[in-house]
C-alpha positions as CSV (number, residue, x, y, z in Angstrom):
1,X,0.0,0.0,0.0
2,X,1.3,3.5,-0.6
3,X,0.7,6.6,1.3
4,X,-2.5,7.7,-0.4
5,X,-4.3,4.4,0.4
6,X,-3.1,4.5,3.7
7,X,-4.3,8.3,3.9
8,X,-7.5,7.5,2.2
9,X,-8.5,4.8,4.6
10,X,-7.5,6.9,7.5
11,X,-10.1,9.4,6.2
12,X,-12.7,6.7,5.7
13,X,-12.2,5.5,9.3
14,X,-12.6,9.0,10.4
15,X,-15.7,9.7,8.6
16,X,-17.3,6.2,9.8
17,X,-16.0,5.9,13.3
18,X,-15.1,9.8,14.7
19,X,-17.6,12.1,12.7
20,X,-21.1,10.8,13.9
21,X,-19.8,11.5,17.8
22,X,-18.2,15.0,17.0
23,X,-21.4,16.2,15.0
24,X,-21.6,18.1,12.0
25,X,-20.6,21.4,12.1
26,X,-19.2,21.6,8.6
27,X,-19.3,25.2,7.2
28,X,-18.3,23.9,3.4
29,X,-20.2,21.4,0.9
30,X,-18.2,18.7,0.5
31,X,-17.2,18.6,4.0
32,X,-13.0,18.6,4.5
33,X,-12.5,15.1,4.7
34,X,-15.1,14.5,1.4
35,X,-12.8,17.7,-0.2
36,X,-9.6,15.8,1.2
37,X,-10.3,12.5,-0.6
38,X,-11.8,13.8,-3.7
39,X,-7.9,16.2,-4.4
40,X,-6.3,12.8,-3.2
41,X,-7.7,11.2,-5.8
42,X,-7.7,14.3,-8.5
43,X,-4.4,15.5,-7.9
44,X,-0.9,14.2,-6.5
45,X,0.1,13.3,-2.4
46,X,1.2,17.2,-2.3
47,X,-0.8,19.3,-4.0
48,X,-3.7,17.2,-2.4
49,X,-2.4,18.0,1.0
50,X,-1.7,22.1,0.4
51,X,-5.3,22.5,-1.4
52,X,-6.7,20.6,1.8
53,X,-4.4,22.7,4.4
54,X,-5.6,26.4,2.5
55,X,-9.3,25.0,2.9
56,X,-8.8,24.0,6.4
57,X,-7.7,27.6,7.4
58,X,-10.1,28.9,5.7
59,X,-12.6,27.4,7.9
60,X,-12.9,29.8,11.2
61,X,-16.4,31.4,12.7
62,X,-16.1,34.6,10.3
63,X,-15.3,32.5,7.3
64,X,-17.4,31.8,4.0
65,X,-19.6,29.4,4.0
66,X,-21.8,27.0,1.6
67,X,-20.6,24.8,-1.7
68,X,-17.0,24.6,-2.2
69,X,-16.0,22.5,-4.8
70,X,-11.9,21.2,-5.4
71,X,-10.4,23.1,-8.9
């Protein structure tokens, strides 16, 4: 396995085991982890992470909101 499986299962085991108890409190459609997997599997291990890093900090109480789509 290389390290986007391994990154891509992690994801899934967060959505399926971690994200029902936390709640959803997403401000973006696709949430960060649906964004995450969908530039993992668009783009390459690095660009992936730095598109899902920007969108992460962009996510703070004063932020936008609402559909968000990967580029």
């Amino acid at each position: 396995m290389n390290i986007i499986h391994i990154l891509l299962k992690s994801i899934q085991i967060y959505q399926i085991g971690i994200s029902p108890w936390i709640g959803k409190h997403c401000r973006y459609i696709p949430t960060c982890s649906d964004y995450m997997i969908q530039s993992l599997i668009k783009y390459s291990f690095y660009k992936a992470i730095l598109m899902s890093l920007k969108r992460i900090c962009r996510c703070y109480p004063w932020g936008n909101s609402g559909y968000d789509p990967i580029k």
